[in-house]
MARTIRO-512614 format. One record per residue (C-alpha): residue in one letter; x, y, z. Coordinates in pm, whole numbers, padded with zeros to 5 digits, always signed. Example, Ala and Ser with C-alpha at 12.3 -4.5 7.8 and 13.67 -1.06 7.14 Angstrom:
<recs>
A+01230-00450+00780S+01367-00106+00714
</recs>
This chain:
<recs>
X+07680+10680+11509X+07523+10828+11197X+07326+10592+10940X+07616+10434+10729X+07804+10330+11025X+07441+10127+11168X+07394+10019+10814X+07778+09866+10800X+07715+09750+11179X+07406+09547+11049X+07588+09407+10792X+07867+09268+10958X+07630+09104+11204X+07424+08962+10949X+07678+08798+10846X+07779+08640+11149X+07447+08554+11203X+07453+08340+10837X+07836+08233+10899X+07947+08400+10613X+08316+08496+10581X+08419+08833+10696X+08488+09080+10383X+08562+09446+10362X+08256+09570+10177X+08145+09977+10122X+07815+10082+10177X+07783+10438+09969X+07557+10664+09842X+07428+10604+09516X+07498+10811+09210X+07119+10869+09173X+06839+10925+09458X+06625+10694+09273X+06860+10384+09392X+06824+10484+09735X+07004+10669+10019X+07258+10421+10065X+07399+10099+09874X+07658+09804+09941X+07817+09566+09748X+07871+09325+10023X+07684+09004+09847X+07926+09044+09571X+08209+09064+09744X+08102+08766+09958X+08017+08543+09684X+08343+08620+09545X+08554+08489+09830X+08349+08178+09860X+08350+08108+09495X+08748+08146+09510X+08720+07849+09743X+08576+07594+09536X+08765+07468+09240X+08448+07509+09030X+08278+07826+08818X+08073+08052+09049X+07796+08050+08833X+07781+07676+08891X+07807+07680+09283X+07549+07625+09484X+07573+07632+09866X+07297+07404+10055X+07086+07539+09769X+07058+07877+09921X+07212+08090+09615X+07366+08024+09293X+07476+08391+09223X+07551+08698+09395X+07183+08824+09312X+07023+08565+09498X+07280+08576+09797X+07199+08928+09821X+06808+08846+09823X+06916+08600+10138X+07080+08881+10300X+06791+09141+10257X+06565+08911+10479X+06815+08915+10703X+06836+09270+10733X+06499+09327+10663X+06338+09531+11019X+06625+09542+11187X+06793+09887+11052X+06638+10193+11235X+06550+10482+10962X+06512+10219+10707X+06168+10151+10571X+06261+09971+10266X+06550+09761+10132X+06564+09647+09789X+06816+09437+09592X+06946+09539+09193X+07126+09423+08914X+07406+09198+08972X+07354+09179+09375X+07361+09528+09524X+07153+09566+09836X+07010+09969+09805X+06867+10119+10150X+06578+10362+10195X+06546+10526+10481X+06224+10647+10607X+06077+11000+10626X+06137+11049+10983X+06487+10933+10997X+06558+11184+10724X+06378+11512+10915X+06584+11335+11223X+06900+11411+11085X+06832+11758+10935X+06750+11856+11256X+07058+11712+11361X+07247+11908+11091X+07066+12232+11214X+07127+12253+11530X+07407+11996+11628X+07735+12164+11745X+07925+11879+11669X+07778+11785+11281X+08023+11637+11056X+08297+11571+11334X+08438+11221+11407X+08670+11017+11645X+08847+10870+11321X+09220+10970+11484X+09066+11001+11867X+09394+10977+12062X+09668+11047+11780X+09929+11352+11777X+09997+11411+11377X+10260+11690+11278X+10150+11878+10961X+10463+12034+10762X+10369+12307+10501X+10356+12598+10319X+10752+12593+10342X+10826+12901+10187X+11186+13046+10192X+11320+13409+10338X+11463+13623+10075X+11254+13424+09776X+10878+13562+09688X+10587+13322+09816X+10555+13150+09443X+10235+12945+09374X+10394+12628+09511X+10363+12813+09862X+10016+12871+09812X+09921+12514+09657X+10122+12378+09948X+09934+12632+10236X+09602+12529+10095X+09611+12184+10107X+09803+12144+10394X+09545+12403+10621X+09255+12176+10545X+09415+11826+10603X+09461+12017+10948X+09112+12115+11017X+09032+11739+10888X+09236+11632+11169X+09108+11801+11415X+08790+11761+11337X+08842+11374+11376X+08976+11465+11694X+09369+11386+11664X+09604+11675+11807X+09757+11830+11534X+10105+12040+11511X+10069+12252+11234X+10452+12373+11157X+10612+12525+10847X+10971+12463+10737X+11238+12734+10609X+11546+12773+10390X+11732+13034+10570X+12032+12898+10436X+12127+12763+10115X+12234+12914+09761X+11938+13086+09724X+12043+13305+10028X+12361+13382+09858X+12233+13472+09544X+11969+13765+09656X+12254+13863+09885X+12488+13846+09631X+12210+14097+09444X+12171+14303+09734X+12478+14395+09726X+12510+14509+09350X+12221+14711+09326X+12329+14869+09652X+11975+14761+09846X+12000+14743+10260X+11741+14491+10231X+11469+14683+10387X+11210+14657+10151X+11040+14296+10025X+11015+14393+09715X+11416+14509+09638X+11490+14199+09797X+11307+13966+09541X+11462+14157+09234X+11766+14117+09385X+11733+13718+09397X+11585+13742+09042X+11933+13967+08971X+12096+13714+09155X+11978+13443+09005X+12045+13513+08693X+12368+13541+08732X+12449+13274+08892X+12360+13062+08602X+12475+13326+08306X+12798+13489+08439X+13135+13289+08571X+13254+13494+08800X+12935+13586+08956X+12875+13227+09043X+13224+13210+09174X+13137+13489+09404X+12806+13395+09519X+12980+13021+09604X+13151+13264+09858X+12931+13423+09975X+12669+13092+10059X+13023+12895+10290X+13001+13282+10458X+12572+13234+10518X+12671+12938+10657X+13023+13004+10893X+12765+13312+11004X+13040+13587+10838X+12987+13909+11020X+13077+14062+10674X+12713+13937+10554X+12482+13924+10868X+12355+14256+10893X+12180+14184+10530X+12133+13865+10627X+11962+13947+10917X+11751+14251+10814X+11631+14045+10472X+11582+13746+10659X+11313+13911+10932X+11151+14172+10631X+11049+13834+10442X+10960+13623+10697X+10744+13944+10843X+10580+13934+10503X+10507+13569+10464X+10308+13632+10836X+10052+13901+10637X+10001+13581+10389X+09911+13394+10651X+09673+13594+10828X+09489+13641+10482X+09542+13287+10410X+09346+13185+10768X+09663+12981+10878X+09855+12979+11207X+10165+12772+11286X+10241+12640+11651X+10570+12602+11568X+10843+12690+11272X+11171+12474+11175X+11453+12663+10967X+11735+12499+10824X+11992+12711+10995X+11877+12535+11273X+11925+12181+11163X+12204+12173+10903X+12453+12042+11162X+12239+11775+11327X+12186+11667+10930X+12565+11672+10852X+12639+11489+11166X+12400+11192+11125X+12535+11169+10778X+12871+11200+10835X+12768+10866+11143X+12615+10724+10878X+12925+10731+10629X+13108+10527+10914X+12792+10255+10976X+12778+10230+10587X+12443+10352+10491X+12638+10652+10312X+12921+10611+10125X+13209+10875+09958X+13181+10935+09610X+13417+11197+09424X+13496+11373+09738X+13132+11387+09821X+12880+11166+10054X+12618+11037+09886X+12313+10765+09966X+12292+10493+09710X+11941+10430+09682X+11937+10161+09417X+11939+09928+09681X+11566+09952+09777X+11454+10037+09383X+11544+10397+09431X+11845+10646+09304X+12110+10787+09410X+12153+11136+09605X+12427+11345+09723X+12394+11457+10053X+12731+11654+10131X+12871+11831+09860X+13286+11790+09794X+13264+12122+09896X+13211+11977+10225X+12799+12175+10250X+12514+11992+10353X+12253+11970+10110X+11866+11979+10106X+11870+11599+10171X+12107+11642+10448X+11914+11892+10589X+11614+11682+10603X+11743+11461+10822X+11813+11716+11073X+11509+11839+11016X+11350+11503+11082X+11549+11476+11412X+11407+11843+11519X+11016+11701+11490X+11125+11481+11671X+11283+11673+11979X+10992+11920+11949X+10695+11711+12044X+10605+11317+12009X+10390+11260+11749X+10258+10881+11592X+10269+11050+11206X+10453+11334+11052X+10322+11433+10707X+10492+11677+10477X+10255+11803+10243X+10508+11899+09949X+10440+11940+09554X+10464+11602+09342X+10754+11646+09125X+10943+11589+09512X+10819+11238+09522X+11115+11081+09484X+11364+11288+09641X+11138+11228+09963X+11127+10837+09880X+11525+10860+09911X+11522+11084+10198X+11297+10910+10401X+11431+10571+10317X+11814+10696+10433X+11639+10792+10790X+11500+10478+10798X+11778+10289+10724X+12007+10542+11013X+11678+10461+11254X+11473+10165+11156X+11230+10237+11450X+11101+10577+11256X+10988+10346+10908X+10685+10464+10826X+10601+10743+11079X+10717+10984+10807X+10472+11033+10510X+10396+11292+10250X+10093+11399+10063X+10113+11599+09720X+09973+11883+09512X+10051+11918+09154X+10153+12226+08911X+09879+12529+08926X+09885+12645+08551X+09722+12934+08413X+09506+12911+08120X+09742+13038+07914X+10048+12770+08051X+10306+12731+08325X+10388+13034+08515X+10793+12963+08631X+11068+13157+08439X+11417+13137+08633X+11459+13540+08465X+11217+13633+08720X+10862+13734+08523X+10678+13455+08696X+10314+13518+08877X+10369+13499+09245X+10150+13319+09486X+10098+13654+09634X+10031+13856+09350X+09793+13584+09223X+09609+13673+09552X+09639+14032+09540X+09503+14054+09161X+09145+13822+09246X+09109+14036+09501X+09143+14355+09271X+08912+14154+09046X+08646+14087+09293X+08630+14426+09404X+08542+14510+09016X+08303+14283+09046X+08107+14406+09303X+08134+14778+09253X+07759+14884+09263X+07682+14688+09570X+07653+14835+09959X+07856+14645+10193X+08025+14724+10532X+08344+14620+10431X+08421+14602+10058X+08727+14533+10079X+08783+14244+10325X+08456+14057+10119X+08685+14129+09819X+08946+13926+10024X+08788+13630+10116X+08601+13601+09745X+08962+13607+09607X+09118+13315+09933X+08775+13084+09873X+08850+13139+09500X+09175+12997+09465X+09162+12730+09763X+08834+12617+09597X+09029+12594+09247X+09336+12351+09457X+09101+12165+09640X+08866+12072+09401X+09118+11808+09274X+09265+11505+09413X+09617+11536+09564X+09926+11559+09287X+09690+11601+08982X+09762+11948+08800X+09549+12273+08787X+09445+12464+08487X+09338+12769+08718X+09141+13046+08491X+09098+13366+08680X+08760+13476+08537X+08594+13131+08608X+08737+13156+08955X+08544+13443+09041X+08196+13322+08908X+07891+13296+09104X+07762+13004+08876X+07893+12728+08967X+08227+12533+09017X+08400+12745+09187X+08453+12873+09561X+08237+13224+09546X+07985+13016+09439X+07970+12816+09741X+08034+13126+09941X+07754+13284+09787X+07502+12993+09836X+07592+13028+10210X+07519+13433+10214X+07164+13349+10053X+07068+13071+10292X+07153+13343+10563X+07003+13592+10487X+06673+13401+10405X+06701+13284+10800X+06735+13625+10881X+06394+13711+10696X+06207+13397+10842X+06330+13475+11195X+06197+13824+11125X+05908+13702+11008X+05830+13499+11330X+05860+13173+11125X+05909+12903+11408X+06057+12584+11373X+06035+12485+11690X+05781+12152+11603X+05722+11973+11312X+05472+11784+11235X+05608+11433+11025X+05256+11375+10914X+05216+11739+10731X+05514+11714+10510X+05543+11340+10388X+05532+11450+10032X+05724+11709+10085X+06012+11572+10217X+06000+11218+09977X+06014+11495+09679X+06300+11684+09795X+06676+11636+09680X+06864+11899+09919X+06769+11692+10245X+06888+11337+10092X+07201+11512+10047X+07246+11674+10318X+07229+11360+10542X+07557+11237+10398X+07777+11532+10484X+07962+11328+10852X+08043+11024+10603X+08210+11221+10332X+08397+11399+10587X+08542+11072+10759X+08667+10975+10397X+08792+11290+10325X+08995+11160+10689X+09084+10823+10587X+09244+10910+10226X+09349+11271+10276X+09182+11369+10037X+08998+11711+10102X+08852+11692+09781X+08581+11441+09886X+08452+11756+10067X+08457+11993+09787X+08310+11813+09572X+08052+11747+09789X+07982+12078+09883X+07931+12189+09528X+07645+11941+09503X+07520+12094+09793X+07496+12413+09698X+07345+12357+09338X+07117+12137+09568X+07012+12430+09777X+06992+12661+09494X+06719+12470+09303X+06506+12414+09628X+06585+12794+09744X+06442+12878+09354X+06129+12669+09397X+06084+12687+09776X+05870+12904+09989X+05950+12948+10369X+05784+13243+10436X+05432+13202+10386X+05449+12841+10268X+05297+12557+10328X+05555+12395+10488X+05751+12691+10685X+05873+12515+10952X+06052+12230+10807X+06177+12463+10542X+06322+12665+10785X+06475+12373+10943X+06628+12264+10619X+06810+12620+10544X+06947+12617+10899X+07071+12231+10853X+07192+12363+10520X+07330+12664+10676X+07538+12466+10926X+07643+12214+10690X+07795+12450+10448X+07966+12656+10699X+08113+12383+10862X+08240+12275+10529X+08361+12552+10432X+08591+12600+10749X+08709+12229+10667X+08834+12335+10326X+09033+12685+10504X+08764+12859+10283X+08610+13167+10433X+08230+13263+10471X+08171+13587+10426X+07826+13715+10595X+07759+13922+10297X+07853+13939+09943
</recs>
């Protein structure tokens, strides 16, 4: 149990010890050192619930003349506490009624130690016991991997390292349109530039070709109509394209992942579920939870404050919607799982509210165990980057150009492997640049500020990490030892210092980053950590100082922390940079 969760644990006895009501309170680290390690706002929230009731004005309450505000309540609570907290040597009350904690020197070196040599640091039981199914990435054969895929990838890899690391099993799977218009349209390409669909590249400018047409020329939309009720009856006219453009995409989404750090237990394609989809709608039509509309079926979702969606076309096709209900129905016959999360872009939102409302209403039982998480747009500096005539920046040549860019950057310096550093500057940039922000809110993503090593951004936590490294490496070689401290050498030292007061909070930020989904709690927090380090690293000396062994201690606890952190976020560490 690490020092918020004995700090809440107090609490909630105190109160029980003063028969005060139960309240959900937060205890928190302050915005500023100066208040403390930790604060909580539980006299406030207390007095509030008694004061709601009386049928008189709080300020005018008082209760057996204890308190008369939430300042003095807070005051009553302090004695309370007061001694009976391990690692806190002082509490103090401020402003309206928060109670601020100190904790003592040696509870602080006690956890940096922890931090430094733990195994287990930052982990948590938080979903001990729980199977969770992550869908993501979802990008589709014979399409390029557009930024979407790579907004989608990013967040979705770290909610799964987040889940793990609070113990649940976790099914990472991916999702993919190998049927569908778009299928028909780069085949429908393929075929008029004369490409066998051998190379990744003809097969995107075909879809662009394709595309294009579709929306621009009659009878090329006619055609490629044709051509998708052939994808789907499995035409043996079509299937050798099919099949060869199908496995060159899908072989070149796999390199993404391997430079992307991901790997999926298990993958879903719709060509897989677009019966099961139909049929459950077409069972649905006849329990009345669908109903025909202009020769199509369609899910009326007004009735629970939604809209309405077509999910088989007149044309007698499943469509996306559809699909998702089979696809629902395959999670389900691959493993059993208490949450499925879809981790999709935020425009979706309420397609998914309508789609996941229709399986509930087919199977009441599953309300609720299907959820979805968001990103937003990723938007270069200079605006959106989607054109439907095909000049849009890919996902993967978004990654491929930082990585030409670091490379620049580094030109000069000696390292083993150039070009694999280059690699993981350009992945930490970009997942660093997504993750930064909570889930669904946009991205202005400038290239150059990406790559800095200055600050707010991922090479500059990468970097921060190299340096604390490689100054272990020169204390190890130095014969610095940190094998004993002595507390009563370094009191000063350690009350003056900012890096170990923040370093001690890393296992609670990572349990919220758990509880909301939000893997942004742990970016953010790792950028104060490194701008943390870098100011003690700047005015710091381990090697020959007069502290060596606890400042050894501190760039190993730092060292963990960081790395762990990183590997949270899907961000890689390089060992040099």
């Amino acid at each position: 149990m690490h020092m918020q969760q004995e700090i809440t644990a107090a609490i909630q006895k105190a109160l029980a010890v003063l028969d005060l009501p139960k309240v959900s309170f937060t205890v928190e680290r302050p915005a500023e050192l100066l208040h403390g390690d930790y604060y909580t706002n539980v006299a406030m929230v207390v007095f509030r619930k008694l004061a709601a009731a009386v049928d008189s004005h709080a300020d005018e309450i008082h209760w057996a003349g204890k308190w008369k505000n939430p300042h003095e309540l807070a005051q009553h609570l302090k004695k309370e506490l007061h001694g009976k907290i391990d690692g806190v040597e002082k509490i103090e009350v401020a402003g309206p009624g928060f109670i601020n904690f100190y904790l003592s020197r040696d509870a602080i070196v006690s956890e940096i130690q922890k931090a430094a040599t733990d195994a287990s640091w930052g982990s948590n039981s938080l979903q001990r016991d729980k199977t969770v199914m992550v869908e993501y990435t979802q990008p589709n054969p014979f399409k390029p991997f557009h930024i979407g895929h790579l907004m989608s990838n990013t967040f979705g890899e770290s909610l799964v390292r987040l889940l793990r690391n609070a113990n649940a099993k976790v099914i990472p799977v991916n999702y993919q349109g190998d049927v569908g218009l778009h299928i028909a349209k780069a085949i429908w390409g393929l075929q008029k530039k004369g490409y066998d669909a051998s190379d990744v590249l003809e097969i995107g400018e075909a879809y662009v070709f394709g595309n294009t047409a579709y929306e621009d020329d009659v009878d090329a939309k006619t055609e490629i109509i044709t051509i998708n009720k052939q994808v789907y009856a499995q035409d043996p006219a079509i299937m050798p394209l099919y099949t060869r453009g199908r496995a060159v995409t899908l072989a070149r989404f796999e390199e993404i992942y391997a430079m992307l750090g991901t790997h999926f237990e298990h993958y879903f394609f719709e060509s897989e579920v677009w019966k099961v989809g139909e049929q459950l709608v077409r069972d649905g039509l006849q329990k009345g939870v669908f109903e025909e509309s202009e020769g199509a079926i369609v899910f009326r979702g007004e009735k629970a404050g939604l809209h309405t969606r077509v999910f088989i076309t007149k044309e007698g096709l499943p469509t996306y919607d559809a699909k998702d209900l089979g696809l629902a129905m395959a999670k389900l016959a691959y493993a059993s799982f208490d949450l499925s999360i879809t981790v999709t872009a935020t425009e979706q939102g309420e397609y998914f509210k309508v789609v996941f409302e229709a399986l509930a209403e087919l199977r009441p039982e599953l309300r609720g165990k299907f959820i979805r998480v968001t990103h937003g747009l990723l938007k270069l500096t200079t605006g959106k980057m989607s054109s439907r005539k095909g000049n849009v920046i890919t996902g993967e040549s978004l990654l491929l150009d930082l990585k030409e860019a670091a490379k620049e950057k580094m030109q000069g310096r000696e390292l083993p492997d150039a070009d694999k550093v280059a690699e993981q500057v350009a992945v930490g940039a970009i997942k660093y640049a997504v993750l930064k922000q909570g889930s669904g809110k946009d991205i202005i993503f400038d290239p150059e500020k990406s790559l800095s090593l200055e600050g707010d951004s991922g090479p500059y936590l990468q970097y921060a990490l190299v340096r604390a490294r490689s100054l272990i490496k020169k204390a190890e070689e130095a014969n610095v030892s940190d094998a004993v401290i002595d507390l009563s050498d370094i009191a000063e030292f350690v009350a003056a210092l900012t890096l170990d007061r923040v370093l001690i909070h890393f296992p609670e930020v990572v349990e919220h980053a758990v509880q909301e989904l939000e893997p942004h709690y742990v970016t953010t927090y790792l950028t104060e950590l490194a701008a943390a380090f870098n100011s003690w690293y700047a005015n710091t000396r381990v090697i020959g100082g007069e502290y060596p062994s606890y400042a050894l201690t501190l760039a190993r606890a730092f060292e963990h922390t960081m790395s762990r952190g990183l590997a949270l976020l899907g961000i890689p560490a390089p060992e040099e940079m």
